[in-house]
mmCIF file as gemmi writes it, N, C-alpha and C atoms, coordinates in Angstrom:
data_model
loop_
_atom_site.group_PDB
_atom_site.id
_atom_site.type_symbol
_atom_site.label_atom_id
_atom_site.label_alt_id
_atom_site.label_comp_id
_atom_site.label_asym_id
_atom_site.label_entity_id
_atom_site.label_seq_id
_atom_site.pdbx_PDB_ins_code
_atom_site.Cartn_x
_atom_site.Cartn_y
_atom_site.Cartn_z
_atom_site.occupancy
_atom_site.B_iso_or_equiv
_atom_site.pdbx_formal_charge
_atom_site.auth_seq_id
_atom_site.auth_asym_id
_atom_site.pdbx_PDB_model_num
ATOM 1 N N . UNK Axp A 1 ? -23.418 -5.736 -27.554 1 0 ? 1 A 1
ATOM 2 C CA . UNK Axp A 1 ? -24.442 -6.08 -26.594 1 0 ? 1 A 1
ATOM 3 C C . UNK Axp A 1 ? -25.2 -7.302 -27.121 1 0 ? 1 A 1
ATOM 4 N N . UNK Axp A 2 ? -25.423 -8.362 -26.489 1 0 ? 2 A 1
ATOM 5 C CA . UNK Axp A 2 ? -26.307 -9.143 -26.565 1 0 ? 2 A 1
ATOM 6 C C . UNK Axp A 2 ? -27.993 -8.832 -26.357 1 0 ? 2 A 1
ATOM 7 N N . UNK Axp A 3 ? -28.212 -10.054 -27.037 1 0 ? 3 A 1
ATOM 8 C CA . UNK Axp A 3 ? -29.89 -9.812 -27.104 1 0 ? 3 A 1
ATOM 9 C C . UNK Axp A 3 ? -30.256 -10.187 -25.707 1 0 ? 3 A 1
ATOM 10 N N . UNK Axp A 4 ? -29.747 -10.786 -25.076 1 0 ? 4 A 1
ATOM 11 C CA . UNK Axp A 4 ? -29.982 -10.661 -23.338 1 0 ? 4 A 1
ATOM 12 C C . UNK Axp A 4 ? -29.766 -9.415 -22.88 1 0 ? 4 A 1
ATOM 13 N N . UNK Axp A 5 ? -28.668 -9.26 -22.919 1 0 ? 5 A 1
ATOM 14 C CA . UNK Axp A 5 ? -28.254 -7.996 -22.645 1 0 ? 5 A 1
ATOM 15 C C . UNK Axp A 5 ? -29.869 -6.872 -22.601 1 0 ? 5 A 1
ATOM 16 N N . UNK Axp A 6 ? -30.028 -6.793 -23.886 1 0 ? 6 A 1
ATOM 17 C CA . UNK Axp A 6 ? -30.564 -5.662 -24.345 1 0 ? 6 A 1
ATOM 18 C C . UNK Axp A 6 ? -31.849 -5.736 -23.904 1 0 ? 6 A 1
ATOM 19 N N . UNK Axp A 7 ? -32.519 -7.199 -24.17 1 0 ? 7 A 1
ATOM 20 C CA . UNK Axp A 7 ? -33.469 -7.788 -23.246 1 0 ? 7 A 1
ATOM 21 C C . UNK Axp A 7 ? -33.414 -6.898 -21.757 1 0 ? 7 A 1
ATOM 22 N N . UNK Axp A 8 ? -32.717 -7.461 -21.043 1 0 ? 8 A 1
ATOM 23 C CA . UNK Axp A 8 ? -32.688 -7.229 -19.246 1 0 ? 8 A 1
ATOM 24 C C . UNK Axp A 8 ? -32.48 -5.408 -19.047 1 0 ? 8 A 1
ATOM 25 N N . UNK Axp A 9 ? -31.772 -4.361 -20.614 1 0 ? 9 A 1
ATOM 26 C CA . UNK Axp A 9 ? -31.996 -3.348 -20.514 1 0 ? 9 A 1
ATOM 27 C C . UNK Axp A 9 ? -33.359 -2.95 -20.457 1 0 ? 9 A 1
ATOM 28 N N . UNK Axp A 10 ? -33.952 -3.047 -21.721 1 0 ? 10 A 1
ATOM 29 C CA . UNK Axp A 10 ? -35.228 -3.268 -21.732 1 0 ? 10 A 1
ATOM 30 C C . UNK Axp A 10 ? -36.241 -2.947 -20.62 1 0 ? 10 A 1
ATOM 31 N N . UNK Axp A 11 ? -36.191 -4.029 -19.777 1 0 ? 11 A 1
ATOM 32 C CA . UNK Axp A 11 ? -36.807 -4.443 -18.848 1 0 ? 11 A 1
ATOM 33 C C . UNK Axp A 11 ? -36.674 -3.533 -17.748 1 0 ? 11 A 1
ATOM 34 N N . UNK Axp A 12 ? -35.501 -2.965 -17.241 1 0 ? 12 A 1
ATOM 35 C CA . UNK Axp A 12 ? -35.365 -1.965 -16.487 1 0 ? 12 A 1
ATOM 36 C C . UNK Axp A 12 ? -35.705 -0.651 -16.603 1 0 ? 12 A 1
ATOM 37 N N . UNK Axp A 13 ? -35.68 -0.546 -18.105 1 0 ? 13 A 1
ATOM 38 C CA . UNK Axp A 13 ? -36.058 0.704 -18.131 1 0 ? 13 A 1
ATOM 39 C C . UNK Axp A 13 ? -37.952 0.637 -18.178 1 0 ? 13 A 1
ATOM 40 N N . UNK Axp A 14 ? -38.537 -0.373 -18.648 1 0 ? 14 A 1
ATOM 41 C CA . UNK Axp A 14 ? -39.954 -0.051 -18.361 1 0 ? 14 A 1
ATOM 42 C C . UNK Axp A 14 ? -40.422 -0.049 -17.012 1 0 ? 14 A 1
ATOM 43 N N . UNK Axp A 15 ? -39.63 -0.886 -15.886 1 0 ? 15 A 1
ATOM 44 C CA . UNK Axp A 15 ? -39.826 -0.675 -14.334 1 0 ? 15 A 1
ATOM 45 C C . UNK Axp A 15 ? -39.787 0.784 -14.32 1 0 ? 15 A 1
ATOM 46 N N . UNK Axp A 16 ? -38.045 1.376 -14.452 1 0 ? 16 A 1
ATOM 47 C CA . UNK Axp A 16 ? -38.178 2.541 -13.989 1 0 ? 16 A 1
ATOM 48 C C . UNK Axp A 16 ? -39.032 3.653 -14.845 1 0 ? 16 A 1
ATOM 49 N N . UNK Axp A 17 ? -39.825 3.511 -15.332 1 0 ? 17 A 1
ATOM 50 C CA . UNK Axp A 17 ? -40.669 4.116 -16.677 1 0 ? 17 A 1
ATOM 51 C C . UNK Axp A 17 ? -41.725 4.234 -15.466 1 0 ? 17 A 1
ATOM 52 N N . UNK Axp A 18 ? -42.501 3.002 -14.983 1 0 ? 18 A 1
ATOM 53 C CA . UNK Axp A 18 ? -43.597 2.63 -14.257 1 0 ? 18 A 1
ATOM 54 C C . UNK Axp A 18 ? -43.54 3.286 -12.87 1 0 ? 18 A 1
ATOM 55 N N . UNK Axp A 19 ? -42.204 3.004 -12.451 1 0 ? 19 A 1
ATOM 56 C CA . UNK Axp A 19 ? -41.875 3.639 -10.772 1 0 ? 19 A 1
ATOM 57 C C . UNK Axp A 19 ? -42.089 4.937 -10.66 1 0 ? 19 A 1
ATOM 58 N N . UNK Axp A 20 ? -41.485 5.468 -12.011 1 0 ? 20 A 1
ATOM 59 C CA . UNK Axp A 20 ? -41.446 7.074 -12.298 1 0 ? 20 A 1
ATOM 60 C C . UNK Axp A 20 ? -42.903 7.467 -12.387 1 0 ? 20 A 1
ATOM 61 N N . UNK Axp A 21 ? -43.688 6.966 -13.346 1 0 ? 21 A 1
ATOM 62 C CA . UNK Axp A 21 ? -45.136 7.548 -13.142 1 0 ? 21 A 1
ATOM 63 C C . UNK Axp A 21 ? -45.819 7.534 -11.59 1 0 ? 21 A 1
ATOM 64 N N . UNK Axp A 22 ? -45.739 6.815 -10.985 1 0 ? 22 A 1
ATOM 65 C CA . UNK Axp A 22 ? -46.245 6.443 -9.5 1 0 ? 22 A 1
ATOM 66 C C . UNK Axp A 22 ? -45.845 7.154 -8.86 1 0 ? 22 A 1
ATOM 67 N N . UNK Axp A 23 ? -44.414 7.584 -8.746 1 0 ? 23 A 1
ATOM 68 C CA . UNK Axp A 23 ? -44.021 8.244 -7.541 1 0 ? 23 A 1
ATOM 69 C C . UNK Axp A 23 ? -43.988 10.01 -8.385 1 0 ? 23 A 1
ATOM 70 N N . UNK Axp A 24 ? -44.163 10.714 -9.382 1 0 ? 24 A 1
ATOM 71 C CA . UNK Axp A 24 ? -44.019 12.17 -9.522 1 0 ? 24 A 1
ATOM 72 C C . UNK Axp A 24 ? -45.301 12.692 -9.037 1 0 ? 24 A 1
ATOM 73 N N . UNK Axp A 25 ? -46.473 11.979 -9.069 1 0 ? 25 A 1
ATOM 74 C CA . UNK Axp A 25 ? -47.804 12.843 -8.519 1 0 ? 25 A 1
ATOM 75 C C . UNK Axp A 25 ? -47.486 12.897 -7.062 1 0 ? 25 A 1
ATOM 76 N N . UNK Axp A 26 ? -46.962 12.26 -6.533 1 0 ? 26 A 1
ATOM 77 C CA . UNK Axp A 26 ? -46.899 12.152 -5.128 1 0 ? 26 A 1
ATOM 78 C C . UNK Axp A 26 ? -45.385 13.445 -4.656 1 0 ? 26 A 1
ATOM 79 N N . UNK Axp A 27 ? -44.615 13.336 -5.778 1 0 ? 27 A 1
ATOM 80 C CA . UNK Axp A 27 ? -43.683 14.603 -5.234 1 0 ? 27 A 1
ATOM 81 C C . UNK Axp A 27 ? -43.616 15.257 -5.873 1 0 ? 27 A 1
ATOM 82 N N . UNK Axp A 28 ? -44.684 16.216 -6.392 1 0 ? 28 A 1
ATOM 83 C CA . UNK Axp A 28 ? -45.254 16.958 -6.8 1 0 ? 28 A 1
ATOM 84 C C . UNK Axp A 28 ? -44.329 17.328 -8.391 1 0 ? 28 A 1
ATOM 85 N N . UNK Axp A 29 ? -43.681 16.454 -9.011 1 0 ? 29 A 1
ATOM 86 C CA . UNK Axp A 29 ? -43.014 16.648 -10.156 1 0 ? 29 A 1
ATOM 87 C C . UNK Axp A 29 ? -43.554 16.053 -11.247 1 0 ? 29 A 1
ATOM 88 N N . UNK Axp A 30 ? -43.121 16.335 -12.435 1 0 ? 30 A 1
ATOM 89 C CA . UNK Axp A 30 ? -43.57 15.808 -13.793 1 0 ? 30 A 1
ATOM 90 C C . UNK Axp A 30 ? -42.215 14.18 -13.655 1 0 ? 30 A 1
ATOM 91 N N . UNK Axp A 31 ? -43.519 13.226 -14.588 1 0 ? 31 A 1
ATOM 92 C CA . UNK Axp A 31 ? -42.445 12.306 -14.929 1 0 ? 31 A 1
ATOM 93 C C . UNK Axp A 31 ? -40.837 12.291 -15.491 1 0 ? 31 A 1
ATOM 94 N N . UNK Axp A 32 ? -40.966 13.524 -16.552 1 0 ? 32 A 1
ATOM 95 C CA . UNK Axp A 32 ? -39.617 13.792 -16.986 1 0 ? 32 A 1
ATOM 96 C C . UNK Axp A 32 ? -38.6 14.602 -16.009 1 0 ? 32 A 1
ATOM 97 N N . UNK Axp A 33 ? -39.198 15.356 -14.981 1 0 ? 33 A 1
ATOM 98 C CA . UNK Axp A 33 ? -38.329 15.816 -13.942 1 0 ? 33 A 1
ATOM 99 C C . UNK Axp A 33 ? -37.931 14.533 -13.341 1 0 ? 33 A 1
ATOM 100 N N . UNK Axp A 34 ? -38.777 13.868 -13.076 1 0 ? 34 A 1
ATOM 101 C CA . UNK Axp A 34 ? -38.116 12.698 -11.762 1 0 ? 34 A 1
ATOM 102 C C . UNK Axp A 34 ? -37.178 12.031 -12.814 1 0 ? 34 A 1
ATOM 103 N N . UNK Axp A 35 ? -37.162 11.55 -14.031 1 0 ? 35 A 1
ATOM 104 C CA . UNK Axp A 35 ? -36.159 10.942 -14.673 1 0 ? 35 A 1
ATOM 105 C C . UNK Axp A 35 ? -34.789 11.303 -14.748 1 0 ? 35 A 1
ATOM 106 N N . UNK Axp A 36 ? -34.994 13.106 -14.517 1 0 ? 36 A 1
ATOM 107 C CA . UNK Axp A 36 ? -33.701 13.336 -14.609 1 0 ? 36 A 1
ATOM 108 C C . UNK Axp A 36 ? -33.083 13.475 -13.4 1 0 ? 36 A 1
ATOM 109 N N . UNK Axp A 37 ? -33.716 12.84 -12.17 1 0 ? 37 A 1
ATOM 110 C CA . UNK Axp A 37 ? -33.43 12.281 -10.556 1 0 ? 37 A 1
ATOM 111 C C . UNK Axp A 37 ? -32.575 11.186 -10.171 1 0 ? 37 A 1
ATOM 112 N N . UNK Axp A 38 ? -31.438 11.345 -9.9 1 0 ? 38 A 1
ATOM 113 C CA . UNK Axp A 38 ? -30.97 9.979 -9.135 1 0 ? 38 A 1
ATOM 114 C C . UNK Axp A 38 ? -31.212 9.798 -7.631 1 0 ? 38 A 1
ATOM 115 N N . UNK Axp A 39 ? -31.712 8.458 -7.443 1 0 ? 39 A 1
ATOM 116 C CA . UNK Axp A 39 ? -32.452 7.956 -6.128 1 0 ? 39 A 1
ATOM 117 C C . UNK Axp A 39 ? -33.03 6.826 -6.247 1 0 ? 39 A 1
ATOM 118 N N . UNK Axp A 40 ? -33.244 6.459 -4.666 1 0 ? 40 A 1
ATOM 119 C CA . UNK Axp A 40 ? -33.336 4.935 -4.389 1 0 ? 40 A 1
ATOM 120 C C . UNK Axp A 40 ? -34.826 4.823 -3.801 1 0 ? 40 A 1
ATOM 121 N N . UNK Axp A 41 ? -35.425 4.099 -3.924 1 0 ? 41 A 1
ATOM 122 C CA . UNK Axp A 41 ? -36.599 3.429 -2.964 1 0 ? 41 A 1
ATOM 123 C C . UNK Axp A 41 ? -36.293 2.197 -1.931 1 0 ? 41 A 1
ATOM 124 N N . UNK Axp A 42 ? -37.039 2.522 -0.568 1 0 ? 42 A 1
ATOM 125 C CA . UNK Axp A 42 ? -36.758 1.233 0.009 1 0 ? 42 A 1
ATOM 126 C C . UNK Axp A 42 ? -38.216 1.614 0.952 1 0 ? 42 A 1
ATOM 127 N N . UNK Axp A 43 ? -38.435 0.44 1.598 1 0 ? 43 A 1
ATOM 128 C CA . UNK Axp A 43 ? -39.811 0.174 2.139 1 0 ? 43 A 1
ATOM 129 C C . UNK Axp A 43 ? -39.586 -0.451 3.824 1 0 ? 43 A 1
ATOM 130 N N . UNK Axp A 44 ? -40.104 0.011 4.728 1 0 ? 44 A 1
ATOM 131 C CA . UNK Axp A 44 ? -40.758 -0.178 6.164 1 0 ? 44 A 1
ATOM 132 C C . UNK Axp A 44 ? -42.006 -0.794 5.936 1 0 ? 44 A 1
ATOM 133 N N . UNK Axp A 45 ? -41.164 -2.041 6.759 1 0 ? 45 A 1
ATOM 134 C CA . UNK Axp A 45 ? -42.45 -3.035 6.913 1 0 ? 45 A 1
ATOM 135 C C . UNK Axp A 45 ? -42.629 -2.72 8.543 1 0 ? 45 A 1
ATOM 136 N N . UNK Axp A 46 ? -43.822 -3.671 8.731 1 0 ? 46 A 1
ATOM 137 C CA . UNK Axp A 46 ? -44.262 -4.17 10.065 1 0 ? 46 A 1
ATOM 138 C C . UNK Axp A 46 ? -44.154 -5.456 10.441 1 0 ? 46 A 1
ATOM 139 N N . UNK Axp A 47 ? -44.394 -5.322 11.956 1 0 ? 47 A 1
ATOM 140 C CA . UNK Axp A 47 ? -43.789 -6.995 12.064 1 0 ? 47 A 1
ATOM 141 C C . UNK Axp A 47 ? -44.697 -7.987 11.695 1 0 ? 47 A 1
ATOM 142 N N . UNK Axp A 48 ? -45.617 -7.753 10.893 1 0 ? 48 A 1
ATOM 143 C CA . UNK Axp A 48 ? -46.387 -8.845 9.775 1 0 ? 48 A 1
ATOM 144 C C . UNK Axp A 48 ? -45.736 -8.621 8.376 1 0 ? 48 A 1
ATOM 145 N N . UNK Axp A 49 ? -45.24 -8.197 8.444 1 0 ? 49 A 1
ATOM 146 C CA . UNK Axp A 49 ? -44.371 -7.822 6.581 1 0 ? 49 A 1
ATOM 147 C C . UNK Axp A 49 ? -45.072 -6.947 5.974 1 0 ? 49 A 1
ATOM 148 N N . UNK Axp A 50 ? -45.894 -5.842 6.298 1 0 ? 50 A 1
ATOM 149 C CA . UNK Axp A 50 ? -46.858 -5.144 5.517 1 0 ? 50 A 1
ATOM 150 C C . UNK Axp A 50 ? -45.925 -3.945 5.423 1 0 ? 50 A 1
ATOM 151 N N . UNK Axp A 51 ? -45.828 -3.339 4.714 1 0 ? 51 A 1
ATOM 152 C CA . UNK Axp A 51 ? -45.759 -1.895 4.138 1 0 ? 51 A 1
ATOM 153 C C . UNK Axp A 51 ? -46.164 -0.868 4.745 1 0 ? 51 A 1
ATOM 154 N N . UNK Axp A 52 ? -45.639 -0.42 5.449 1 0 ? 52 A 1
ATOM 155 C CA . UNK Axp A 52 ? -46.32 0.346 6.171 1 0 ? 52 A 1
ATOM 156 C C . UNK Axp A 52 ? -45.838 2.542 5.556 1 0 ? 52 A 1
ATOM 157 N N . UNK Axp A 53 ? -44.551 2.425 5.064 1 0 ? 53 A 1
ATOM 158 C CA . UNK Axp A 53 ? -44.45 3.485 3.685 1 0 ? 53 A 1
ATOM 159 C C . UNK Axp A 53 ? -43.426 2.898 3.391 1 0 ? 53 A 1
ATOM 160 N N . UNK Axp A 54 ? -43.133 4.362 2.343 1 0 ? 54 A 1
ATOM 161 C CA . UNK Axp A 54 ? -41.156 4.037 1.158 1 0 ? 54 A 1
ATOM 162 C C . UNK Axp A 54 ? -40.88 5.439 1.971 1 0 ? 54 A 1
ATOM 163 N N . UNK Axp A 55 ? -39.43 4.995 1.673 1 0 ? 55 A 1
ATOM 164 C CA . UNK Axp A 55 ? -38.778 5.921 1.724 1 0 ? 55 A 1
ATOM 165 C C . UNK Axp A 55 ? -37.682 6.122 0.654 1 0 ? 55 A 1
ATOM 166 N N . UNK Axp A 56 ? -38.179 7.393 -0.246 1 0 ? 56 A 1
ATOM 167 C CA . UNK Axp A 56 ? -37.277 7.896 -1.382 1 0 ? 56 A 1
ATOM 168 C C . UNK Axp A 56 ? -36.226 8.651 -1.197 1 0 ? 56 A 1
ATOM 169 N N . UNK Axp A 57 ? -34.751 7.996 -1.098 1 0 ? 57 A 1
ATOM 170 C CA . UNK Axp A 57 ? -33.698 8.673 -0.945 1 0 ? 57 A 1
ATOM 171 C C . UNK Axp A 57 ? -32.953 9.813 -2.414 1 0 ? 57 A 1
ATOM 172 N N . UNK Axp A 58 ? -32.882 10.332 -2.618 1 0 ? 58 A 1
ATOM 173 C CA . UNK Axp A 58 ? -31.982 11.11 -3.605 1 0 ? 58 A 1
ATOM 174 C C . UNK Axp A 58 ? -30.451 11.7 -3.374 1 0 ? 58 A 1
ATOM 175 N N . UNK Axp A 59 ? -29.601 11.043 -4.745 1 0 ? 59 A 1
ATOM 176 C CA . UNK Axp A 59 ? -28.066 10.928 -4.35 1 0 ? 59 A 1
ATOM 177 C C . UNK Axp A 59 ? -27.48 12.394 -4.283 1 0 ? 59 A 1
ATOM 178 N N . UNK Axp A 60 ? -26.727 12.129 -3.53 1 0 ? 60 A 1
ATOM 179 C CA . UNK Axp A 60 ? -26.091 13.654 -3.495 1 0 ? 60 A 1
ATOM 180 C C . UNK Axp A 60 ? -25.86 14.637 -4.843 1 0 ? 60 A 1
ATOM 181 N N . UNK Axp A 61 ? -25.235 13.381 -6.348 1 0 ? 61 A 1
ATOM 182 C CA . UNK Axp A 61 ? -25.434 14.05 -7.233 1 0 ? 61 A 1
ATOM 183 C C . UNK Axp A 61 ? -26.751 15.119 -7.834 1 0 ? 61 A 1
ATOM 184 N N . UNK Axp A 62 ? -27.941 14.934 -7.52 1 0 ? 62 A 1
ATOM 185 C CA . UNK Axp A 62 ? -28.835 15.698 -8.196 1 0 ? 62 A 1
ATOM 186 C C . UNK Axp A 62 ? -28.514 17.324 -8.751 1 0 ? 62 A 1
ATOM 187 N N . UNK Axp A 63 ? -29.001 17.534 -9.412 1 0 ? 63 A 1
ATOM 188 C CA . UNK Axp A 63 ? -29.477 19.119 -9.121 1 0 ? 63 A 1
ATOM 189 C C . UNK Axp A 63 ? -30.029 19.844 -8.509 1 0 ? 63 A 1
ATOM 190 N N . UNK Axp A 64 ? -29.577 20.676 -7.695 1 0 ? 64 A 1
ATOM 191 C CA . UNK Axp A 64 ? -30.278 21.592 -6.309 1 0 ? 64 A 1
ATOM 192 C C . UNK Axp A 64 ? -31.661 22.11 -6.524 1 0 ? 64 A 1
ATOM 193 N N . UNK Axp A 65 ? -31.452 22.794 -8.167 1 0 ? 65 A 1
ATOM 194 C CA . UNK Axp A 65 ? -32.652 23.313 -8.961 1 0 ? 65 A 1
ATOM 195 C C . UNK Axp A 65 ? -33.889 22.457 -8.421 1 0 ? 65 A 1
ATOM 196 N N . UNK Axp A 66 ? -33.363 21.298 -9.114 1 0 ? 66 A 1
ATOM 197 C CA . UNK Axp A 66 ? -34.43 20.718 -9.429 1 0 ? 66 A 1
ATOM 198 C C . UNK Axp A 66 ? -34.889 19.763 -8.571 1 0 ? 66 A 1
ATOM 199 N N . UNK Axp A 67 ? -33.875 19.57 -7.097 1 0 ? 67 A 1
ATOM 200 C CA . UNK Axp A 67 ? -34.051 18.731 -5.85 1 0 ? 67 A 1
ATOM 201 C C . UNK Axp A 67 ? -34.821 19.636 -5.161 1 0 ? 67 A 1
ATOM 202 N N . UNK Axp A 68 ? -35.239 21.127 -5.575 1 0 ? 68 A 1
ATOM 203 C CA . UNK Axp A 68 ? -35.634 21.702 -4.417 1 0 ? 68 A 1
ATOM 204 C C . UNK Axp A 68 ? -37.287 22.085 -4.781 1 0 ? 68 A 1
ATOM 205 N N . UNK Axp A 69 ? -37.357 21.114 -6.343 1 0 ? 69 A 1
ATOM 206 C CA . UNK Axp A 69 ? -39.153 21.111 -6.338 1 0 ? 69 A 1
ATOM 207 C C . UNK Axp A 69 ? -39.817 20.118 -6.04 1 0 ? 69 A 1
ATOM 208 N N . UNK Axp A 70 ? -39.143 19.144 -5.024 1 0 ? 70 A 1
ATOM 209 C CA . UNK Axp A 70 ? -39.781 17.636 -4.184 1 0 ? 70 A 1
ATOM 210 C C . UNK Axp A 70 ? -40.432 18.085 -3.241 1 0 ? 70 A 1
ATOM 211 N N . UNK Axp A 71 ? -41.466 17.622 -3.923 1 0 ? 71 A 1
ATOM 212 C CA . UNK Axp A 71 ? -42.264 17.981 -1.972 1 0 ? 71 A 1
ATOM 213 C C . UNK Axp A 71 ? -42.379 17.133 -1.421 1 0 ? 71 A 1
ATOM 214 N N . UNK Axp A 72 ? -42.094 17.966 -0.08 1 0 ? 72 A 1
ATOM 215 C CA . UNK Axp A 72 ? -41.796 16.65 1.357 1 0 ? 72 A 1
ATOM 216 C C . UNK Axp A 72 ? -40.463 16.315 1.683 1 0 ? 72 A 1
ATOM 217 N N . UNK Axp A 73 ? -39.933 17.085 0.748 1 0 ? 73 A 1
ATOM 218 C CA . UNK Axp A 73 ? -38.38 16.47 1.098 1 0 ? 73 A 1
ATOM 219 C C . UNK Axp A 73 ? -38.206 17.529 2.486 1 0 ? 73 A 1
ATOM 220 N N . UNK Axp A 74 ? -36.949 16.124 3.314 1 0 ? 74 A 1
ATOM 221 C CA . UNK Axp A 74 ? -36.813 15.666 4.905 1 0 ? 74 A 1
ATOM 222 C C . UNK Axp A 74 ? -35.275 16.251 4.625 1 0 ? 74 A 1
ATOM 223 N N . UNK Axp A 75 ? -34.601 16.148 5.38 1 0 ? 75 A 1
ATOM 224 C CA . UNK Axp A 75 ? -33.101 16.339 5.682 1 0 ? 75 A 1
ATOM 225 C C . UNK Axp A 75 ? -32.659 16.905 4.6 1 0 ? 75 A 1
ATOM 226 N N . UNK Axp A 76 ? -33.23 17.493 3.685 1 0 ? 76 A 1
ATOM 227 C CA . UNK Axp A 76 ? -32.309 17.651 2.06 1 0 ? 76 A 1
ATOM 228 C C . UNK Axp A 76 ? -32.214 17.012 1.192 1 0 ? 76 A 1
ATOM 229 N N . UNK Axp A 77 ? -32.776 15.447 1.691 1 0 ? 77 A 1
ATOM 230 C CA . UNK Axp A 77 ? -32.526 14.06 0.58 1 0 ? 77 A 1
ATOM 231 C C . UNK Axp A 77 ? -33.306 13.042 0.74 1 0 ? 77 A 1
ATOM 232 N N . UNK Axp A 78 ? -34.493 13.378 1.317 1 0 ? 78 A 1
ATOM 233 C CA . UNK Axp A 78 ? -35.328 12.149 0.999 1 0 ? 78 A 1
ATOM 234 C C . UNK Axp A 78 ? -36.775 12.758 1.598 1 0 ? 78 A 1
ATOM 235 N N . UNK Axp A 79 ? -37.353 11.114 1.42 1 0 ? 79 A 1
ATOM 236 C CA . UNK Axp A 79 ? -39.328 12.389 2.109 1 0 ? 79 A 1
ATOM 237 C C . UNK Axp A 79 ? -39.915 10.442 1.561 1 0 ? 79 A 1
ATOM 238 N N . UNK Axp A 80 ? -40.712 10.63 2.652 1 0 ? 80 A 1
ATOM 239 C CA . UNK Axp A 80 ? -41.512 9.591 3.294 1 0 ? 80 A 1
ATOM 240 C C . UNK Axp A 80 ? -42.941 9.374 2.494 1 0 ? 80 A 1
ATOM 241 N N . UNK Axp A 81 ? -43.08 8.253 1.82 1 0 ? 81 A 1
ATOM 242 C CA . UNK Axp A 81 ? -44.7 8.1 0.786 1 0 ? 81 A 1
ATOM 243 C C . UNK Axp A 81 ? -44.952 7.026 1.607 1 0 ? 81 A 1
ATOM 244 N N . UNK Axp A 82 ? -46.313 7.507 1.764 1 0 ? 82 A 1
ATOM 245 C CA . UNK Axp A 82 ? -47.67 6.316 2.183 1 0 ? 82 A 1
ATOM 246 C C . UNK Axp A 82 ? -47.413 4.976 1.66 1 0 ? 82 A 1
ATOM 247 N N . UNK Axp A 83 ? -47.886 3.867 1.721 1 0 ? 83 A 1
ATOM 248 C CA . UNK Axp A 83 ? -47.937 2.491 1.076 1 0 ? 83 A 1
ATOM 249 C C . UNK Axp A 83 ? -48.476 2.29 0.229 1 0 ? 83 A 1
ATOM 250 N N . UNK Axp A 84 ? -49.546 3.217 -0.071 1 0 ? 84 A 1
ATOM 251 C CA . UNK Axp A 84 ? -50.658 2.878 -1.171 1 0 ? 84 A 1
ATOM 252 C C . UNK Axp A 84 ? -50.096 3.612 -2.992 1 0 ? 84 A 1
ATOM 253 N N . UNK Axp A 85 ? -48.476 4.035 -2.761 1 0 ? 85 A 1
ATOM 254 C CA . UNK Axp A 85 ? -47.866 4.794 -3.694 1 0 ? 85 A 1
ATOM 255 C C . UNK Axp A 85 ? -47.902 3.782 -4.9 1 0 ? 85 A 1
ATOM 256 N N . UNK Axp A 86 ? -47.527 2.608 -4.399 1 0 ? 86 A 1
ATOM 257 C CA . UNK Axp A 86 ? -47.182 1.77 -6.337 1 0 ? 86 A 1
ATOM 258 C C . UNK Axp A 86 ? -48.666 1.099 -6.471 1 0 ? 86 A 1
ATOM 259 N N . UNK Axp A 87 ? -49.712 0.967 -5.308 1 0 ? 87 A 1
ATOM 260 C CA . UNK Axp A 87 ? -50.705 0.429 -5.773 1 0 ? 87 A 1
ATOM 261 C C . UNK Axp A 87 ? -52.03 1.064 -6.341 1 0 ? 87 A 1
């Protein structure tokens, strides 16, 4: 691995370090539960570009266990946060 490399690892993992604290109070989990979560964030804007929420998807892989202490979860795999979640 390069020092870029390891660099740009780095770096991802303190995002997802940061994302993770923000979003477990909101689905009612501990930081180290959501880590051991695979899932995506994506965001609804308005037609001014504002934020209007996210929507947190989770991959089919998860654990049932532990997919089934999200609160708010929608269809089985995802659940809708306010805008004011990363700020």
């Amino acid at each position: 691995m390069t020092f870029r490399e390891f660099e740009d690892q780095l770096v991802d993992q303190t995002v997802n370090d940061s994302r993770n604290k923000s979003l477990a109070p909101f689905l009612g989990l501990t930081v180290k539960q959501l880590s051991k979560l695979s899932y995506g964030v994506s965001d609804e804007r308005d037609k001014d570009g504002a934020v209007t929420h996210y929507v947190v998807t989770f991959h089919d892989d998860n654990p049932p266990k532990l997919l089934s202490k999200v609160k708010g979860l929608e269809n089985g795999n995802m659940v809708i946060l306010p805008p004011h979640v990363f700020g």
